[in-house]
C-alpha positions in Angstrom: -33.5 6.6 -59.7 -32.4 8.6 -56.7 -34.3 9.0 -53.3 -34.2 12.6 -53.0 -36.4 16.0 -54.4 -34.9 16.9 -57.0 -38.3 18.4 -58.7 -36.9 17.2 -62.3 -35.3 14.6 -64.0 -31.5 15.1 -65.2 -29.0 13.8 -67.9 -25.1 13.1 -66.1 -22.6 11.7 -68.7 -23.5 8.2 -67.6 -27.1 7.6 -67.6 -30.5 9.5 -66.7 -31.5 10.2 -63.4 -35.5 10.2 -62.1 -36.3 11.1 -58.6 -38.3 7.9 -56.8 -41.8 10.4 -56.7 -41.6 10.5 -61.2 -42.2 6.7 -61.1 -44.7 6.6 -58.1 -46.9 7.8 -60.8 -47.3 7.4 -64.5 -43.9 8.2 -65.6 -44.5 11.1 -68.7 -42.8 8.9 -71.8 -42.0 12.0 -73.3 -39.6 13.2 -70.4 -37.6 9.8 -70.1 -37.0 10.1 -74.5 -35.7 13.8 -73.6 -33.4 12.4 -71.2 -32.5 9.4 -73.4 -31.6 11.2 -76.3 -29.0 13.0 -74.1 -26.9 10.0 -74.4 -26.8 10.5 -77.8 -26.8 14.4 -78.1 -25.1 16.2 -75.6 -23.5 13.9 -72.7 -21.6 11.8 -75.5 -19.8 15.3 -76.6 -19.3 17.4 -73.1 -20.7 20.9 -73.4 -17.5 23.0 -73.4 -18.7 26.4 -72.4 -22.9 27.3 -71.0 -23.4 28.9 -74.3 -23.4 25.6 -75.7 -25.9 24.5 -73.8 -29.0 24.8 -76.4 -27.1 22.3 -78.4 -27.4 19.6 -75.5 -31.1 20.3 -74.7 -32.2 21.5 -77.7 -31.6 18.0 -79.8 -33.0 16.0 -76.5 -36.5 18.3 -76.6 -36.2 17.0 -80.7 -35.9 13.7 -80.1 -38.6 14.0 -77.5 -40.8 15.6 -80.5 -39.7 12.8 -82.8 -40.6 10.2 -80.2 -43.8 11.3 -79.5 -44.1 11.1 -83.8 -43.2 7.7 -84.0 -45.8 6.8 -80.6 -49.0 8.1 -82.7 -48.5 11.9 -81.3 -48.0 15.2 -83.1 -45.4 15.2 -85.8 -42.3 17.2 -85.3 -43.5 19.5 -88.1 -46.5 20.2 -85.4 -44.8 20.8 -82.5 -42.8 23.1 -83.7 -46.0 24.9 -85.5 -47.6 24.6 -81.7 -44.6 26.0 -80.3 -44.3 29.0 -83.0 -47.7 30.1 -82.3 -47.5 29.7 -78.5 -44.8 31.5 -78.1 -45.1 34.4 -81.2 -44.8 37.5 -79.6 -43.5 35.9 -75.5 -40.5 38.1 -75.3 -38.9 36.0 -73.0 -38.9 33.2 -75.1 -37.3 35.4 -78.1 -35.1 37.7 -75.8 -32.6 35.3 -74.6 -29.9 34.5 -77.0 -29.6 30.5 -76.9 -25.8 30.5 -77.9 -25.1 33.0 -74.8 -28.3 33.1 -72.4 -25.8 34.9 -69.7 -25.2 33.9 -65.7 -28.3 34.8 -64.8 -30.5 32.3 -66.6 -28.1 29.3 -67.2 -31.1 26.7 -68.6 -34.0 29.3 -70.0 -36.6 27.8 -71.8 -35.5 29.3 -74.9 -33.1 26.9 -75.4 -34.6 24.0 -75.0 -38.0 25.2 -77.1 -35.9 27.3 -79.4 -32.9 24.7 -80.3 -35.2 22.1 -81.1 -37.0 24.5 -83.2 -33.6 25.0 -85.2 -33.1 21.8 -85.7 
């Protein structure tokens, strides 16, 4: 935990890191799995190049989906239905391509919602 604004929590190669404010209140269980699972997919293998990006985020925003399975939430199966028909026809989700989302949008959405999708 860090004493600073960050406005997010962040995987590094050694560990997550949480502003002070996330655990001033109830910390979201679902955020600390997604930056758990980064030990083990993504931070463990260092992203060579930004394209590979949706590889590192996309398996943490899985493993967040298969956390919140195994805690009596929606299955996997489920979020990714949810997320299919939330996002059917948002161009911006669908736009970007994950494997090379370009300089100007280094972490879009799409490939966090989209690479956990694939997998």
């Amino acid at each position: 935990m860090v004493d600073a604004n960050l406005g997010f929590a962040i995987e590094t190669q050694t560990r997550p890191v949480y502003e002070s404010f996330f655990f001033r209140r109830k910390p979201n269980p679902v955020i600390i799995a997604h930056e758990i699972a980064h030990q083990w997919f993504g931070d463990s293998v260092s992203v060579n190049r930004w394209r590979d990006t949706w590889l590192n985020e996309g398996f943490a925003t899985w493993a967040s989906w298969l956390y919140a399975e195994k805690r009596s939430g929606p299955n996997a199966n489920t979020n990714f239905a949810r997320m299919w028909h939330l996002y059917h026809g948002v161009h911006s989700l669908w736009n970007v391509q994950v494997a090379n989302p370009g300089r100007q949008e280094v972490l879009p959405g799409a490939i966090y919602i989209r690479g956990a999708m694939a997998l």
